[in-house]
Backbone and ligand atoms as CSV (ligand in chain L), in Angstrom:
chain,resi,resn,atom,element,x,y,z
A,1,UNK,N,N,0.828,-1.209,0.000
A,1,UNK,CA,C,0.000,0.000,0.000
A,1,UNK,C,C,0.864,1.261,0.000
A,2,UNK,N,N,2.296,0.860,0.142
A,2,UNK,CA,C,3.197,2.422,0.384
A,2,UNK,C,C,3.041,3.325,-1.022
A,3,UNK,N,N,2.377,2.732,-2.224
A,3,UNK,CA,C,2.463,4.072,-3.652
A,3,UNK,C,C,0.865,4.217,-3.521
A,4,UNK,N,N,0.707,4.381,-2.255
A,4,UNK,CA,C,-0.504,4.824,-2.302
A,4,UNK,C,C,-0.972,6.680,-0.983
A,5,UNK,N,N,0.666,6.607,-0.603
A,5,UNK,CA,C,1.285,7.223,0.318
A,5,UNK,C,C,0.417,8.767,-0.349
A,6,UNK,N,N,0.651,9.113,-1.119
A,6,UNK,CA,C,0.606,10.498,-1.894
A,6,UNK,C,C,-1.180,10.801,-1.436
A,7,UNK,N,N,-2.089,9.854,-1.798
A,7,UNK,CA,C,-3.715,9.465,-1.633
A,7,UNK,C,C,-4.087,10.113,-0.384
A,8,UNK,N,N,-3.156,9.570,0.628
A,8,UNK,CA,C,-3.963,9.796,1.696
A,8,UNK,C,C,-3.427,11.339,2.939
A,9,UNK,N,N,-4.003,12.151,2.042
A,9,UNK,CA,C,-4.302,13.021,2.765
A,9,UNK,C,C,-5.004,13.373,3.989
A,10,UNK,N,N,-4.850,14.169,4.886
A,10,UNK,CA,C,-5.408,14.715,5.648
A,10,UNK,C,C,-6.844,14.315,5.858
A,11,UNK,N,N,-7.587,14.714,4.757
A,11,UNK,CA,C,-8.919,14.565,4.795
A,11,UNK,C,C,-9.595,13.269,4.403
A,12,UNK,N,N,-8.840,12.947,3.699
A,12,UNK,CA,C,-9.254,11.110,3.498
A,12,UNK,C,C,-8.943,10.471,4.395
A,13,UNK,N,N,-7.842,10.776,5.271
A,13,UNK,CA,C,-7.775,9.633,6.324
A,13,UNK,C,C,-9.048,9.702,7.334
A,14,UNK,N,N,-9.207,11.157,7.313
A,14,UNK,CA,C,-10.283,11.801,8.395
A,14,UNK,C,C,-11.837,10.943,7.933
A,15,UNK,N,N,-12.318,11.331,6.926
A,15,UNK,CA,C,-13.027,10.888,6.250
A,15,UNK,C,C,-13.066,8.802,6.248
A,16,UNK,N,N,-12.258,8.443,6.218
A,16,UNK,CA,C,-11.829,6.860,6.031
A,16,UNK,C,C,-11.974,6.618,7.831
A,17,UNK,N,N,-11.562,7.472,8.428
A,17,UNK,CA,C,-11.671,7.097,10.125
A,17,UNK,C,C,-12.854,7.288,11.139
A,18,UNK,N,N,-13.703,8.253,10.454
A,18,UNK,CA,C,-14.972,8.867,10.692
A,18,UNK,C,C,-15.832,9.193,9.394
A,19,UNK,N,N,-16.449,7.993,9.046
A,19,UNK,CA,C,-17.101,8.676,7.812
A,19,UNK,C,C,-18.430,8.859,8.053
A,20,UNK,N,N,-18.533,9.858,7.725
A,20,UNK,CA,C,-19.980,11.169,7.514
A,20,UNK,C,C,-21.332,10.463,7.193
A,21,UNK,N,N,-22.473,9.921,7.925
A,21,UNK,CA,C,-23.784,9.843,7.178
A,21,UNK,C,C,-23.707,8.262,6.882
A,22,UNK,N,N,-22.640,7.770,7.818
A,22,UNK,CA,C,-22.607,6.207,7.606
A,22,UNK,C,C,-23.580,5.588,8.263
A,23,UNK,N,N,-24.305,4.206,8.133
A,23,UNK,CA,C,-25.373,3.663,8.826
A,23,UNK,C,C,-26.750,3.383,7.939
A,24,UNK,N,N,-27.507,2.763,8.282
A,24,UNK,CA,C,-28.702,2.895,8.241
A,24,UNK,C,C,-29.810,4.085,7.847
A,25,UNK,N,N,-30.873,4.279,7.086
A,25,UNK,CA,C,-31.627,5.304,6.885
A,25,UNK,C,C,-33.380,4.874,7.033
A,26,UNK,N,N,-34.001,4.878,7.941
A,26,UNK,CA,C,-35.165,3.981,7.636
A,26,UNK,C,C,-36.186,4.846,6.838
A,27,UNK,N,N,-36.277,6.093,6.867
A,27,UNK,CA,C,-36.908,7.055,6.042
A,27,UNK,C,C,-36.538,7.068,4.585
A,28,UNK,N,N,-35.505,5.939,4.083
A,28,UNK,CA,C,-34.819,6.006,3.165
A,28,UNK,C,C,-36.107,5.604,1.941
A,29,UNK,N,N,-36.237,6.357,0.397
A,29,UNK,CA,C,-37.595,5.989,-0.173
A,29,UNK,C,C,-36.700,5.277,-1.404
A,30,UNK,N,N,-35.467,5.368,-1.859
A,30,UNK,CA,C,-34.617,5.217,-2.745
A,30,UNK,C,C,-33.108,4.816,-2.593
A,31,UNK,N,N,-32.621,3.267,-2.891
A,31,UNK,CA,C,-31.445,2.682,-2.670
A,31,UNK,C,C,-30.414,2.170,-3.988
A,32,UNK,N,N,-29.565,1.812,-3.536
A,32,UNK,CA,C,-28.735,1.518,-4.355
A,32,UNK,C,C,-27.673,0.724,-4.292
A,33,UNK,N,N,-27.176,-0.796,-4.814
A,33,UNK,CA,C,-26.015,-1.440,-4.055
A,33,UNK,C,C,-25.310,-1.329,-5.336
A,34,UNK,N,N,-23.665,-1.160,-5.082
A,34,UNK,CA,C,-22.279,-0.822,-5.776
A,34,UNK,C,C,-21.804,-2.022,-4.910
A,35,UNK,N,N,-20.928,-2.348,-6.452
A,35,UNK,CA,C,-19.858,-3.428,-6.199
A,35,UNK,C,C,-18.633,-2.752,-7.059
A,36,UNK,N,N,-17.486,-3.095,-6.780
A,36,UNK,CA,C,-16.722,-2.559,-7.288
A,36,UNK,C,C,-15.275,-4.095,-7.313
A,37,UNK,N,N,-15.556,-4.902,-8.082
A,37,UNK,CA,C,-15.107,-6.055,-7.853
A,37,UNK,C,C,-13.017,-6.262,-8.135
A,38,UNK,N,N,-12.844,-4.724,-8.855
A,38,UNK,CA,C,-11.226,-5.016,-8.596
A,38,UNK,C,C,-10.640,-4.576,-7.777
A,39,UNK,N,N,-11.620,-4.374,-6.457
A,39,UNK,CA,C,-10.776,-4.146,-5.632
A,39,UNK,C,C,-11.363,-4.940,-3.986
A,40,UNK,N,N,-12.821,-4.995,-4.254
A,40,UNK,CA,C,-13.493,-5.741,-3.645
A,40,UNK,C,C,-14.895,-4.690,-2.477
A,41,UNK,N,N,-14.770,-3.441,-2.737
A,41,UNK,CA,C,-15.296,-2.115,-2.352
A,41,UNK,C,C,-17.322,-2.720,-2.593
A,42,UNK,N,N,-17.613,-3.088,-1.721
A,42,UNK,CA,C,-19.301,-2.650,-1.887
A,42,UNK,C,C,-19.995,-1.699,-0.714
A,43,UNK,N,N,-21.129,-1.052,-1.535
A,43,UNK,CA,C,-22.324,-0.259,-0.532
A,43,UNK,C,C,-23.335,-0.512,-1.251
A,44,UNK,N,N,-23.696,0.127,0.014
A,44,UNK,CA,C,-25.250,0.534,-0.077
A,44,UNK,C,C,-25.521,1.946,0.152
A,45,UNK,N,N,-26.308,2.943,-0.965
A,45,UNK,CA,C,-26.858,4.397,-0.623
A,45,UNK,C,C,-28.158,4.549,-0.353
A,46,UNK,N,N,-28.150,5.065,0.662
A,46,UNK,CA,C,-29.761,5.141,0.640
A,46,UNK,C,C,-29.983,6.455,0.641
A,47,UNK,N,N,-31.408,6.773,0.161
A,47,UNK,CA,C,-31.967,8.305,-0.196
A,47,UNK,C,C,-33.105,8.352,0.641
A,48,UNK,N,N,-33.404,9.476,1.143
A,48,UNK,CA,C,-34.397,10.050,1.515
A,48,UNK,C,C,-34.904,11.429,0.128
A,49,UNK,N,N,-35.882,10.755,-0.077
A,49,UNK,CA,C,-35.803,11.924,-1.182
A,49,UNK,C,C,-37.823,12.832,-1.440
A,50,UNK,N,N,-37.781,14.152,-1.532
A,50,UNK,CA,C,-39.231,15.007,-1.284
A,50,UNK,C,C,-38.720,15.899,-1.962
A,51,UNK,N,N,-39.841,15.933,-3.011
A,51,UNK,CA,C,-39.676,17.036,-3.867
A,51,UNK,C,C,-38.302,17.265,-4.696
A,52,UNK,N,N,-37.984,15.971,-5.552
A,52,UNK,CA,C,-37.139,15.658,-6.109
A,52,UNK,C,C,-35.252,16.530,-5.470
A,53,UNK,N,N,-35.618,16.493,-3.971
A,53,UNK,CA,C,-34.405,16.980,-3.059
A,53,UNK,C,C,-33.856,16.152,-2.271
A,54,UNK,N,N,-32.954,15.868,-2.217
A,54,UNK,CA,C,-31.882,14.781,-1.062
A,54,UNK,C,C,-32.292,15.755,0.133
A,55,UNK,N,N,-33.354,15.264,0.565
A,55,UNK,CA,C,-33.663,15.580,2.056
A,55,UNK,C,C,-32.410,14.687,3.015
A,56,UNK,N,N,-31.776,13.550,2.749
A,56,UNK,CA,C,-31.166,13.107,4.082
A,56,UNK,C,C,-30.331,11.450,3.023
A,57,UNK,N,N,-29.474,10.908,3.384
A,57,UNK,CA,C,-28.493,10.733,2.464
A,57,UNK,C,C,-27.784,9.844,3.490
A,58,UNK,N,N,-27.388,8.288,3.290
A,58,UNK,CA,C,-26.443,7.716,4.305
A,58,UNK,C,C,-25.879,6.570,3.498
A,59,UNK,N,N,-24.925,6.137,3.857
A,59,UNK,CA,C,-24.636,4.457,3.385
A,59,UNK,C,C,-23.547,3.536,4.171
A,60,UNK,N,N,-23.918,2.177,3.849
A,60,UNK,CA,C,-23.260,1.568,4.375
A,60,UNK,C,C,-22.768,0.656,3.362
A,61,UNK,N,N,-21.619,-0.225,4.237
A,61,UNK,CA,C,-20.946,-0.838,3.184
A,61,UNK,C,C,-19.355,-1.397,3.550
A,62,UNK,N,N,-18.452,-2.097,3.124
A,62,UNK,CA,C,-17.074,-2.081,3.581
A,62,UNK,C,C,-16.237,-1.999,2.006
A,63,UNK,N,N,-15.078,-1.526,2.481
A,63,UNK,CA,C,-14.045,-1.156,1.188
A,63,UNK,C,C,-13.169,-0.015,1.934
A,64,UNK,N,N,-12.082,-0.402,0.389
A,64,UNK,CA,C,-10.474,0.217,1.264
A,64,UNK,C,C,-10.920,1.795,1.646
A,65,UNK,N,N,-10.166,2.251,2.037
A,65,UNK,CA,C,-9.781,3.633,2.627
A,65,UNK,C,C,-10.454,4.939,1.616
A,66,UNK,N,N,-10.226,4.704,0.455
A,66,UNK,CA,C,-10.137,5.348,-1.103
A,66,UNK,C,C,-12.249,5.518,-0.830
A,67,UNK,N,N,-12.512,4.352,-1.232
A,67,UNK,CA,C,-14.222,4.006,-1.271
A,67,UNK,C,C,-14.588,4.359,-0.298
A,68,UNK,N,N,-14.458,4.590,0.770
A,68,UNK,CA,C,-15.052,4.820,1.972
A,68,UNK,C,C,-15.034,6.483,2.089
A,69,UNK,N,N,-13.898,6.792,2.132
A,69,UNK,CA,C,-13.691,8.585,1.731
A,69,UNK,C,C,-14.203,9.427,0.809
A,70,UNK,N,N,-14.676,8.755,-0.208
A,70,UNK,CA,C,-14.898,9.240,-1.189
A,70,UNK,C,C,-16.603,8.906,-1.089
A,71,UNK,N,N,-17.785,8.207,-0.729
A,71,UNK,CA,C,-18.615,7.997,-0.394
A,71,UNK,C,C,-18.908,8.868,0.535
A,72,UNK,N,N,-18.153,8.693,1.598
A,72,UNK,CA,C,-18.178,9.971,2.902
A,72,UNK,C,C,-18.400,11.271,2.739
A,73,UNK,N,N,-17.521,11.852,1.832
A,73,UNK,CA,C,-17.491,13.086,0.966
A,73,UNK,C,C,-18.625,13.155,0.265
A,74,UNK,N,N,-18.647,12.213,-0.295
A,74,UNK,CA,C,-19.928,12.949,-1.639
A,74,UNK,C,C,-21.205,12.790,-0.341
A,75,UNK,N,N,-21.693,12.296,0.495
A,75,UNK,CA,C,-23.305,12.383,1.329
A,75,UNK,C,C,-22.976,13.704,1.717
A,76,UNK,N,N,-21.807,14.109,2.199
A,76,UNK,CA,C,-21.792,15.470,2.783
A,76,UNK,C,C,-21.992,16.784,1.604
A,77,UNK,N,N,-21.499,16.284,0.374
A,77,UNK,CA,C,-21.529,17.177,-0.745
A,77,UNK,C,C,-22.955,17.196,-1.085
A,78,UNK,N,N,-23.602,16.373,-1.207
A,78,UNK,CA,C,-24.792,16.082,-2.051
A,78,UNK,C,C,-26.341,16.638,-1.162
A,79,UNK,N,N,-26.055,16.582,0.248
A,79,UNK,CA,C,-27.524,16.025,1.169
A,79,UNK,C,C,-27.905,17.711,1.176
A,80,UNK,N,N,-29.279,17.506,0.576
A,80,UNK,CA,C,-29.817,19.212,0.725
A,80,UNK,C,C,-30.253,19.301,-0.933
A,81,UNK,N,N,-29.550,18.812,-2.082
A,81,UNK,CA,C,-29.138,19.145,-2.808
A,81,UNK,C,C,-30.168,18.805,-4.398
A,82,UNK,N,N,-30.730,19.343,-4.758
A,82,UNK,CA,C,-31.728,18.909,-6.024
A,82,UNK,C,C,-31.388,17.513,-6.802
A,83,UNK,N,N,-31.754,16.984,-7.372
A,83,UNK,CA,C,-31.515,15.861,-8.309
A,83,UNK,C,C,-30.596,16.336,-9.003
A,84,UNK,N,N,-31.172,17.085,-10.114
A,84,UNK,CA,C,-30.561,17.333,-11.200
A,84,UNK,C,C,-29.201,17.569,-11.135
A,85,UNK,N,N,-29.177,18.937,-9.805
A,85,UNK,CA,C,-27.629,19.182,-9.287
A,85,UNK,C,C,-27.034,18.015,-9.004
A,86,UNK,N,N,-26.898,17.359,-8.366
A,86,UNK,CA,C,-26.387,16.297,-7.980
A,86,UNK,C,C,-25.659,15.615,-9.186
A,87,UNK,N,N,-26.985,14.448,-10.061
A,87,UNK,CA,C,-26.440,14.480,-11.204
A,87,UNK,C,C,-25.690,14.897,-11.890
A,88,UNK,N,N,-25.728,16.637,-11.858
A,88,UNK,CA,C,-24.604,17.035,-12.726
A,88,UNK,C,C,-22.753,17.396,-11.984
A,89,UNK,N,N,-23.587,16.713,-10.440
A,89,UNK,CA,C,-22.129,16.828,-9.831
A,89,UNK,C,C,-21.510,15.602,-10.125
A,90,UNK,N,N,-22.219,14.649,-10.762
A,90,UNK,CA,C,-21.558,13.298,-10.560
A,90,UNK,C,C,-21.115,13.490,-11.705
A,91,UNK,N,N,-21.531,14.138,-12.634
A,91,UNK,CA,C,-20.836,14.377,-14.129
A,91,UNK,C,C,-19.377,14.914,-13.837
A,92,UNK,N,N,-19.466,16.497,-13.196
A,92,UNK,CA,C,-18.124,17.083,-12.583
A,92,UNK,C,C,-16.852,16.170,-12.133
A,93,UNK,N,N,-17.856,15.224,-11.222
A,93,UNK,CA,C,-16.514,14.470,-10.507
A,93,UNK,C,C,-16.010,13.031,-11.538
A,94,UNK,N,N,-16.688,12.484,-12.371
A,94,UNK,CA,C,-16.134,11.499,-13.061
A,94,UNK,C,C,-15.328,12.496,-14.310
A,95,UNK,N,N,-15.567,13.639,-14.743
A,95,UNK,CA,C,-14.758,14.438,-15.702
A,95,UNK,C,C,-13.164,14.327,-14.825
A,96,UNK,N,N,-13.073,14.813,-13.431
A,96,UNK,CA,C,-12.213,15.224,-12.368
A,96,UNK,C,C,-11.510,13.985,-12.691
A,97,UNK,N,N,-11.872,12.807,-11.936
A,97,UNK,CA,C,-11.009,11.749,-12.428
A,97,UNK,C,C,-10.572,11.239,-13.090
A,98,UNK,N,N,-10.837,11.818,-13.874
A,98,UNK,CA,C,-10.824,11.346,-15.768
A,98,UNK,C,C,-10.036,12.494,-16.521
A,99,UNK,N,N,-9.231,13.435,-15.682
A,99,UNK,CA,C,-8.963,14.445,-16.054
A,99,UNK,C,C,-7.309,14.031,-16.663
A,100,UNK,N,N,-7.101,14.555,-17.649
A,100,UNK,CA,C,-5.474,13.809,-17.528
A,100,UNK,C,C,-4.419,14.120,-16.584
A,101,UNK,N,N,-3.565,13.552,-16.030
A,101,UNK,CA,C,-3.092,13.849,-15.123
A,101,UNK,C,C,-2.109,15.546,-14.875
A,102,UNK,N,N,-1.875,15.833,-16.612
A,102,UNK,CA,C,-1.094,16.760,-17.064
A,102,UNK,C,C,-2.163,17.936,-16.868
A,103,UNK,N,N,-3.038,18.008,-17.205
A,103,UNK,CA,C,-3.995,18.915,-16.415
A,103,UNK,C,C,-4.883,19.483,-15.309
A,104,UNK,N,N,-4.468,20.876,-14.954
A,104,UNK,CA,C,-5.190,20.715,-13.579
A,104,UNK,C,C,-6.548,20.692,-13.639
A,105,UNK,N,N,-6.982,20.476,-11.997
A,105,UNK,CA,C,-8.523,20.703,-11.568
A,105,UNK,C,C,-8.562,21.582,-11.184
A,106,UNK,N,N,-9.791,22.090,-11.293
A,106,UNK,CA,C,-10.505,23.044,-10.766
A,106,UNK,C,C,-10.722,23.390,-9.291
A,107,UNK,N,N,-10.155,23.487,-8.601
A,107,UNK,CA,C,-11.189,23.482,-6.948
A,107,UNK,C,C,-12.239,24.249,-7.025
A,108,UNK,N,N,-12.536,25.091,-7.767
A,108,UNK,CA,C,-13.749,25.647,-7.891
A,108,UNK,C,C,-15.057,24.964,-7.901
A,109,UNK,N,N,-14.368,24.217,-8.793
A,109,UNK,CA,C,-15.834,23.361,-9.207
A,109,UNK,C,C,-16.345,22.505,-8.284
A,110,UNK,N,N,-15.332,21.696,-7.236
A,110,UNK,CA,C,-16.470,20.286,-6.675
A,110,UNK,C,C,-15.754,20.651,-4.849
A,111,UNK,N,N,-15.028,21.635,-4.902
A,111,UNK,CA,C,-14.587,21.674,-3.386
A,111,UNK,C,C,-13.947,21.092,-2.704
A,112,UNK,N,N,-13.954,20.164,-2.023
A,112,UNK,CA,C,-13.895,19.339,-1.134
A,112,UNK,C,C,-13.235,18.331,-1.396
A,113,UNK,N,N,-14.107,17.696,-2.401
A,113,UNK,CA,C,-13.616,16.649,-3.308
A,113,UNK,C,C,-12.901,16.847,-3.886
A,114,UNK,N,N,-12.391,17.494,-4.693
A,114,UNK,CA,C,-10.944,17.893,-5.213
A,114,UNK,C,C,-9.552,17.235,-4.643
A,115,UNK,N,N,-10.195,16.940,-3.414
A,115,UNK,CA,C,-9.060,16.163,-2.648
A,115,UNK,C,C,-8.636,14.090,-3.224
A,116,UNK,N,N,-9.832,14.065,-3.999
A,116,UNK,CA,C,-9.687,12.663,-4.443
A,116,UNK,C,C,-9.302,12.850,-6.441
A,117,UNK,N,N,-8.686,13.941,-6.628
A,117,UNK,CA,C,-8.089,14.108,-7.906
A,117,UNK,C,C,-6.880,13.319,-8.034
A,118,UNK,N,N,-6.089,13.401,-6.595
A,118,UNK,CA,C,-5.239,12.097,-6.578
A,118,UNK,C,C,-5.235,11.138,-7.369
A,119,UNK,N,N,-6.700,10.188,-6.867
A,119,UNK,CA,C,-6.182,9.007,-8.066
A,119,UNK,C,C,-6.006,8.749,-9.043
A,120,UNK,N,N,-5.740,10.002,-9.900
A,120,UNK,CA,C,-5.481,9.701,-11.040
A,120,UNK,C,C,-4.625,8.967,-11.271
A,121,UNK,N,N,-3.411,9.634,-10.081
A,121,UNK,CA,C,-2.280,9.004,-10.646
A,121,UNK,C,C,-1.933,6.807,-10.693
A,122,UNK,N,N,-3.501,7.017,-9.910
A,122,UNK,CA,C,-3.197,5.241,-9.901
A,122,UNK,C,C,-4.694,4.696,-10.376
A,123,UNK,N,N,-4.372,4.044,-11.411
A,123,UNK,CA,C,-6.266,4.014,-12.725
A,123,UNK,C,C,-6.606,3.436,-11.850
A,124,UNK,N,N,-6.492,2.139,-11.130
A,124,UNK,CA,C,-7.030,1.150,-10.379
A,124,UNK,C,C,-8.241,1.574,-9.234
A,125,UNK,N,N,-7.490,2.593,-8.708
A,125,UNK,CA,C,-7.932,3.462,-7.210
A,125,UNK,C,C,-9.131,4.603,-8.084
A,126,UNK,N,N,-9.163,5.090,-9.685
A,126,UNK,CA,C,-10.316,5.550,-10.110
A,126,UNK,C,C,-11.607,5.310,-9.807
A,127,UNK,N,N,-11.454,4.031,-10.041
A,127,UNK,CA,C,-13.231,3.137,-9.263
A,127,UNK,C,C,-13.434,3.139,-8.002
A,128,UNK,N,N,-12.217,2.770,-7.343
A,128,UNK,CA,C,-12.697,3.065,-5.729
A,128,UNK,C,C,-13.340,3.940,-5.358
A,129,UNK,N,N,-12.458,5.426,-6.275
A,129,UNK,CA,C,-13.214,6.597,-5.648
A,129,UNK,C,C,-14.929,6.953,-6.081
A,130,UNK,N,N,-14.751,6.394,-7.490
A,130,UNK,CA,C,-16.123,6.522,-8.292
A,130,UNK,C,C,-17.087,5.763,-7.924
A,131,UNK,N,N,-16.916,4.560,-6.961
A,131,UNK,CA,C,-18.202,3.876,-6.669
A,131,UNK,C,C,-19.246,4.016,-6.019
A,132,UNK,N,N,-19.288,4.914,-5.629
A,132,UNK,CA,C,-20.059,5.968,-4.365
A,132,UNK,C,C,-21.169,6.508,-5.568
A,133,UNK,N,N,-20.394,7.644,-6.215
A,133,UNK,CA,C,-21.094,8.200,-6.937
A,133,UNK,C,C,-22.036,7.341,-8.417
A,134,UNK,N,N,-21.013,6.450,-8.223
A,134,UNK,CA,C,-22.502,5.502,-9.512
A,134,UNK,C,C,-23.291,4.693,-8.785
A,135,UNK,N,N,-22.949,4.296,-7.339
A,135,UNK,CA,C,-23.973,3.940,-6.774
A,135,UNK,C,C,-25.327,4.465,-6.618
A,136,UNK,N,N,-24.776,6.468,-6.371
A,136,UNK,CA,C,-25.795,7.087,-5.924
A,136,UNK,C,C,-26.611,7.449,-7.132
A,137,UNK,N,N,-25.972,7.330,-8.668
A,137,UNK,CA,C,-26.721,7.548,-9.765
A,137,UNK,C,C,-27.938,6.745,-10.146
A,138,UNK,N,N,-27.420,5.547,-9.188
A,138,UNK,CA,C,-28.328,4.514,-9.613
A,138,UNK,C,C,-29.485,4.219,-8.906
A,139,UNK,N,N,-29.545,4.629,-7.562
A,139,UNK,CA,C,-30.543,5.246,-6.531
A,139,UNK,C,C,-31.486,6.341,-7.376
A,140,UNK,N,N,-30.834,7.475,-7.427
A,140,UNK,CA,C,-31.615,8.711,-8.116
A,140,UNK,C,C,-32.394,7.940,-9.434
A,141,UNK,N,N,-31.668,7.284,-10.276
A,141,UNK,CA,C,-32.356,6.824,-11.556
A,141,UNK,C,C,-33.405,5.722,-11.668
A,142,UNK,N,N,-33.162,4.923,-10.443
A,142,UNK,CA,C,-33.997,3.611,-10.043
A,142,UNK,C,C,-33.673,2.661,-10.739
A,143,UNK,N,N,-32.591,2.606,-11.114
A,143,UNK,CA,C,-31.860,1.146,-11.760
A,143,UNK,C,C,-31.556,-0.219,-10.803
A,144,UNK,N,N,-32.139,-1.264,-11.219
A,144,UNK,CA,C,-32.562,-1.761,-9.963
A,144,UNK,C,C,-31.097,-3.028,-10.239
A,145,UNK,N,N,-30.605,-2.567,-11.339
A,145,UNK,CA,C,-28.720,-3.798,-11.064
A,145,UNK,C,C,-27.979,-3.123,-10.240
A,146,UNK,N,N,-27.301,-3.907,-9.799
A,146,UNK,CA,C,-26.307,-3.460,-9.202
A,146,UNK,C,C,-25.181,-2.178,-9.658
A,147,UNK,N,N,-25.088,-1.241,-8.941
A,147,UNK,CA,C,-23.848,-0.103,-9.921
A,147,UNK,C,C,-22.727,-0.644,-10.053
A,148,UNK,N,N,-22.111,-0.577,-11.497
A,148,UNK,CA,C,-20.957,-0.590,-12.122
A,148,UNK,C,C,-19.457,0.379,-12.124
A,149,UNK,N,N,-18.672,0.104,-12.024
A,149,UNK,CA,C,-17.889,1.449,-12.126
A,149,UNK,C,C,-17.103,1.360,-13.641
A,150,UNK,N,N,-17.816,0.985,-14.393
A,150,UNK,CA,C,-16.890,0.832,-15.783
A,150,UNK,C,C,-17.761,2.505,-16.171
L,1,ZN,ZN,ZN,-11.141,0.173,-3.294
């Protein structure tokens, strides 16, 4: 795990040691299970959702450090937050990771998260971070397979 040294920042460890909105949701009206099988990363998202708004936002699940932080992050990014927005944050953040490494990010754009631009530098750890967010696409959309991270 040592070329993975650069990843774990401050806030991911924080995030990976205490993660945000973890647990159970019984008000939850909309779910979602992610597998992420090259690395072995699954959840579950659950939505509370009124008036097409993330009223309240949690998940559970086990996976490395990367998946867990990055799940953590996005309930805290997302909860409050319209559909559509959302959606188009999940667009933002798979552009982010997908960004070439020779080019920068934005912190403007996703905040917080900006902190998981890291993995670029390792493709593998891409999905870890992304499985959160196609989980939660797949909640919002009602796709009832399992989320993919291809
Ligand atoms: Zn992982």
């Amino acid at each position: 795990m040592s070329d993975l040294s650069d990843l774990y920042q401050e806030v991911i460890l924080d995030h990976n040691r205490r993660p945000r909105n973890f647990g159970p949701l019984p008000a939850a009206n909309r779910h979602a299970f992610g597998h992420n099988p090259l690395c072995g990363d699954q959840l579950t998202v659950f939505l509370q959702v009124e008036d097409d708004v993330i009223r309240d936002i949690r998940f559970e699940g086990s996976g490395c450090a990367i998946s867990k932080a990055s799940a953590s992050l996005m309930t805290d990014a997302v909860k409050g937050r319209g559909l559509v927005e959302t959606l188009s944050m999940f667009d933002q953040f798979h552009a982010m990771v997908t960004t070439p490494l020779d080019r920068q990010v934005d912190p403007d754009v996703l905040g917080k998260l900006t902190v998981l631009a890291g993995v670029r530098e390792f493709p593998v750890r891409i999905k870890c971070a992304s499985l959160a967010w196609h989980t939660l696409k797949a909640a919002i959309t009602g796709s009832q397979l399992p989320a993919k991270t291809e």
